[in-house]
C-alpha positions in Angstrom: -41.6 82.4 -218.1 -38.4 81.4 -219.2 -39.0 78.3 -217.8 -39.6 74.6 -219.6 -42.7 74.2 -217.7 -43.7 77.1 -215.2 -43.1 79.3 -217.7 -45.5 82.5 -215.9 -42.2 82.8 -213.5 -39.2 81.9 -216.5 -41.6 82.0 -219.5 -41.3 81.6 -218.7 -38.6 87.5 -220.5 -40.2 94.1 -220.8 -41.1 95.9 -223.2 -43.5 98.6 -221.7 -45.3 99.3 -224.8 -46.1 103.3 -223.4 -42.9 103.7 -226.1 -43.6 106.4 -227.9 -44.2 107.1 -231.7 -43.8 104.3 -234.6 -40.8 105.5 -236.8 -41.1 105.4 -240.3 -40.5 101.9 -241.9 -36.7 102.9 -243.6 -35.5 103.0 -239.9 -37.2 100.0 -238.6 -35.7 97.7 -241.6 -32.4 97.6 -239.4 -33.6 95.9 -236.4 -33.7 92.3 -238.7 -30.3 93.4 -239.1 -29.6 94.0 -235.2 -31.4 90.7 -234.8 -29.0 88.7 -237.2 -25.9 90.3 -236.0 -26.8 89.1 -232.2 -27.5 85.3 -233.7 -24.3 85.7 -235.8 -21.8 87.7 -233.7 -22.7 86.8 -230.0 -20.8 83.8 -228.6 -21.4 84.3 -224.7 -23.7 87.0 -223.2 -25.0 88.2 -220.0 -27.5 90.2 -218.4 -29.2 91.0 -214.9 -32.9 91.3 -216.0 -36.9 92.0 -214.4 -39.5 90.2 -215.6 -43.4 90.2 -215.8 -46.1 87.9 -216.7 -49.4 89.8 -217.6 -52.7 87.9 -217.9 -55.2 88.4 -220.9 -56.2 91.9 -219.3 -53.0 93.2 -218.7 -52.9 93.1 -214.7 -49.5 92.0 -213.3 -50.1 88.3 -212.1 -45.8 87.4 -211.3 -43.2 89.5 -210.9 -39.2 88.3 -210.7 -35.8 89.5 -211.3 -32.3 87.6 -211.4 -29.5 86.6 -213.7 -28.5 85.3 -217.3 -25.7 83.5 -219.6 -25.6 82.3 -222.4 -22.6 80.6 -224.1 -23.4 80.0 -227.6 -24.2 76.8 -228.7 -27.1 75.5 -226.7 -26.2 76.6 -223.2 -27.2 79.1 -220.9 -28.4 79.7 -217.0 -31.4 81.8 -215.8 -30.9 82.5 -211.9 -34.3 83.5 -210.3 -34.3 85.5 -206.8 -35.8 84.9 -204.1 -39.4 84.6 -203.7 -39.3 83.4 -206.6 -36.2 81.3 -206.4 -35.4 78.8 -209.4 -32.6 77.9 -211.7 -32.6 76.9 -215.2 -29.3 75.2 -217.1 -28.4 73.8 -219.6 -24.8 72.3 -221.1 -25.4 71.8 -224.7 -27.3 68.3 -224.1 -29.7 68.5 -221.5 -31.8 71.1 -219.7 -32.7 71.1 -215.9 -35.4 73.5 -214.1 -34.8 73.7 -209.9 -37.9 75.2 -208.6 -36.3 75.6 -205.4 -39.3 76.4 -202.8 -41.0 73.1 -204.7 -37.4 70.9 -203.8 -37.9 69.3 -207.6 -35.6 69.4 -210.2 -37.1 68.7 -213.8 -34.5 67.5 -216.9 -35.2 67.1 -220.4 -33.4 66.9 -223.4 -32.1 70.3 -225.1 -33.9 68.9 -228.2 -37.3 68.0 -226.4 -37.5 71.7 -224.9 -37.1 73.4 -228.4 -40.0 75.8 -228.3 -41.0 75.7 -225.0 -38.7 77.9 -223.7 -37.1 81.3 -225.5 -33.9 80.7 -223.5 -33.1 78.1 -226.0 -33.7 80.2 -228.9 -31.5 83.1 -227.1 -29.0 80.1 -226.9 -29.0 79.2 -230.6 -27.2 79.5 -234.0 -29.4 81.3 -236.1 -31.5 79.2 -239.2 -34.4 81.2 -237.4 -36.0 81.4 -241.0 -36.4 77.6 -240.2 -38.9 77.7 -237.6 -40.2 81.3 -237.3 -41.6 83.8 -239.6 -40.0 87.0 -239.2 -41.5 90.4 -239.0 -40.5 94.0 -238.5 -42.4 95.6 -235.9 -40.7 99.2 -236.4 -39.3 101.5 -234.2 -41.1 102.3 -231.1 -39.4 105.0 -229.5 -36.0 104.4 -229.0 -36.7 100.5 -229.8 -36.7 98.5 -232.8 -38.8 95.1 -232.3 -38.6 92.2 -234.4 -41.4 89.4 -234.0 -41.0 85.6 -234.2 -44.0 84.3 -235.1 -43.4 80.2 -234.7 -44.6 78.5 -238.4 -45.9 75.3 -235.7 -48.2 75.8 -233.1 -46.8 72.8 -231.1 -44.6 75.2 -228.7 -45.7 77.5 -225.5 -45.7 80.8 -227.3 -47.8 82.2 -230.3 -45.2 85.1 -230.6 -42.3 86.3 -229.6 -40.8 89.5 -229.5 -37.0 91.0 -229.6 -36.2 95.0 -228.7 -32.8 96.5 -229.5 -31.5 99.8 -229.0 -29.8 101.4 -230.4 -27.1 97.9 -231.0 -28.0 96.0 -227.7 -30.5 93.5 -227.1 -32.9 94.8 -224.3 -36.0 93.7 -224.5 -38.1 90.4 -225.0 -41.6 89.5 -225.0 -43.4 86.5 -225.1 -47.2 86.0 -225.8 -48.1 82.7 -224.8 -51.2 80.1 -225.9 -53.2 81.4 -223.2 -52.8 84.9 -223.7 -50.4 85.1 -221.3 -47.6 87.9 -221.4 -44.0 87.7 -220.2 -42.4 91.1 -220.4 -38.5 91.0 -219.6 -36.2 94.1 -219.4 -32.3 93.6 -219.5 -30.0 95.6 -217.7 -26.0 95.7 -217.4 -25.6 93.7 -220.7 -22.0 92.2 -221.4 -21.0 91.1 -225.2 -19.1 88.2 -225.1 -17.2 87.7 -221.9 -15.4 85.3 -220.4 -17.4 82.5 -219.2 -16.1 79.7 -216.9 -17.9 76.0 -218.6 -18.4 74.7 -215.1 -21.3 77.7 -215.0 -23.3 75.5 -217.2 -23.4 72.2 -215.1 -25.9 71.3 -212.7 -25.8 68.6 -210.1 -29.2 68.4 -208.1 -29.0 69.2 -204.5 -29.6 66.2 -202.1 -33.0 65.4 -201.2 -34.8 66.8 -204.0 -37.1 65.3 -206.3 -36.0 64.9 -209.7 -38.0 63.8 -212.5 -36.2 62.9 -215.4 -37.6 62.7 -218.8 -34.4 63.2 -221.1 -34.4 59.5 -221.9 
């Protein structure tokens, strides 16, 4: 999932780990570099993307595809498809889940979601070295993996992964406190376009439930 709370449909982002042999180390040692330069360089991003959660044995439990931005700092927009329709946004301050088929909008604080959802991360600055401890997980065929493993254990994930090939971000996977594992693929990446702000506000629809705990 890559969402705040129903995180199996949002974290919620894939890797389909039938890659092929592990490179030798020399090779790998530039993916921390790949990693930096997307923290670093990135201001906006986008990406059409499909996405898997796996239970503890592997067998495909949710499957979903849609649309993401991000606009560097802090916000970004995940558009879920139908049947799984949903929306996740955030504007710098504040983050709001629609679950659409549920009519409930949920909001919290950009700060109080920090590690509950890998869209925020994606969102960020860098200082990953802050809350993560960061490993080199080689090159896998044509992908180079780098793992986030969280140095707190007060988050939704135990570990997350980022795949690049060759210089674009493609792949993330997320392996959550219940063995849970959200596989996402992206597809028709663009580096820094043009954005429009108003793509990052949200007003609920009318009639909806909305439960607000950004206070």
């Amino acid at each position: 999932m890559i969402q705040v709370v129903r995180m199996a449909k949002s974290t919620g982002v894939l890797l389909l780990l039938a890659l092929a042999a592990i490179m030798p180390n020399s090779s790998a040692a530039d993916a921390v570099d790949k990693l930096n330069r997307f923290f670093d360089q990135v201001e906006t991003f986008s990406a059409e993307f499909e996405q898997v959660v796996l239970d503890e044995n592997l067998n495909r439990i949710e499957e979903s595809t849609g649309h993401m931005w991000i606009a560097r700092p802090g916000r970004f927009r995940w558009d879920y498809e139908p049947p799984l329709e949903q929306q996740i946004v955030s504007d710098g301050e504040r983050v709001w889940v629609y679950d659409v088929e549920l009519e409930q909008v949920t909001v919290q604080g950009l700060g109080d979601a920090v590690g509950r959802t890998p869209a925020i991360l994606l969102a960020g600055r860098g200082d990953l070295e802050d809350n993560y401890r960061i490993e080199d997980r080689g090159l896998h065929g044509q992908v180079e993996w780098v793992a986030l493993v969280p140095k707190r254990d007060d988050g939704n994930f135990s570990e997350i992964q980022l795949g690049f090939e060759g210089e674009s971000f493609r792949l993330l996977q997320l392996a959550d406190q219940l063995d849970q594992i959200t596989r996402i693929v992206f597809s028709g990446n663009e580096v820094n376009p043009q954005l429009e702000p108003t793509l990052f506000d949200f007003t609920p629809p009318p009639g909806v439930d909305v439960i607000d705990d950004s206070f």
